[in-house]
C-alpha positions in Angstrom: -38.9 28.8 3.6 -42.5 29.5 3.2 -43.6 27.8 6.4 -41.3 30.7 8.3 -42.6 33.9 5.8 -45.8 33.3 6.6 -45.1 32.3 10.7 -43.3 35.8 10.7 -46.4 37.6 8.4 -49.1 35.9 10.9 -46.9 37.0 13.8 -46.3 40.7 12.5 -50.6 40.8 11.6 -51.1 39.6 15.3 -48.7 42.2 16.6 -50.6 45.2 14.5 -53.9 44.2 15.8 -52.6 44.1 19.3 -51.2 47.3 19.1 -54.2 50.2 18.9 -53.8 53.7 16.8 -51.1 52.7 14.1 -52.8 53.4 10.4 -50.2 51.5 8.7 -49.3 47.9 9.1 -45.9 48.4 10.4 -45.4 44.7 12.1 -46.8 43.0 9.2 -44.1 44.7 7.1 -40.9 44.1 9.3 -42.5 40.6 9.6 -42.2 39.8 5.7 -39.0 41.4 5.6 -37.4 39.7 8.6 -39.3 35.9 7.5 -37.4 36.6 4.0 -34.1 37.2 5.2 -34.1 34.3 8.0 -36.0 32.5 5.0 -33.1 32.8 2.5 -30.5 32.7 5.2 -31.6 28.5 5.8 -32.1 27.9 2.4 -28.4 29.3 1.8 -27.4 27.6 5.1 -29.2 23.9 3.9 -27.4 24.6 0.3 -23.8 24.4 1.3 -24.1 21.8 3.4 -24.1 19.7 0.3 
């Protein structure tokens, strides 16, 4: 779950750089949000397979 937050944090920071003029980190943000949710969505997914 962490591995993907941060894959999805280091993606959305990558993104922000690339992209010139925006004052606020707007990638990095949907990045945590979207690792989170596809973070808790395996853990939930892994869970009930027991």
């Amino acid at each position: 779950m962490m591995a993907i937050i941060l894959l999805a944090v280091l993606g959305g920071m990558k993104l922000d750089d690339w992209v010139e003029g925006m004052d606020f980190p707007l990638f990095t943000l949907l990045g945590a949000v979207i690792g989170v949710a596809v973070g808790i969505y395996y853990a939930i997914r892994d869970f009930t397979k027991l």
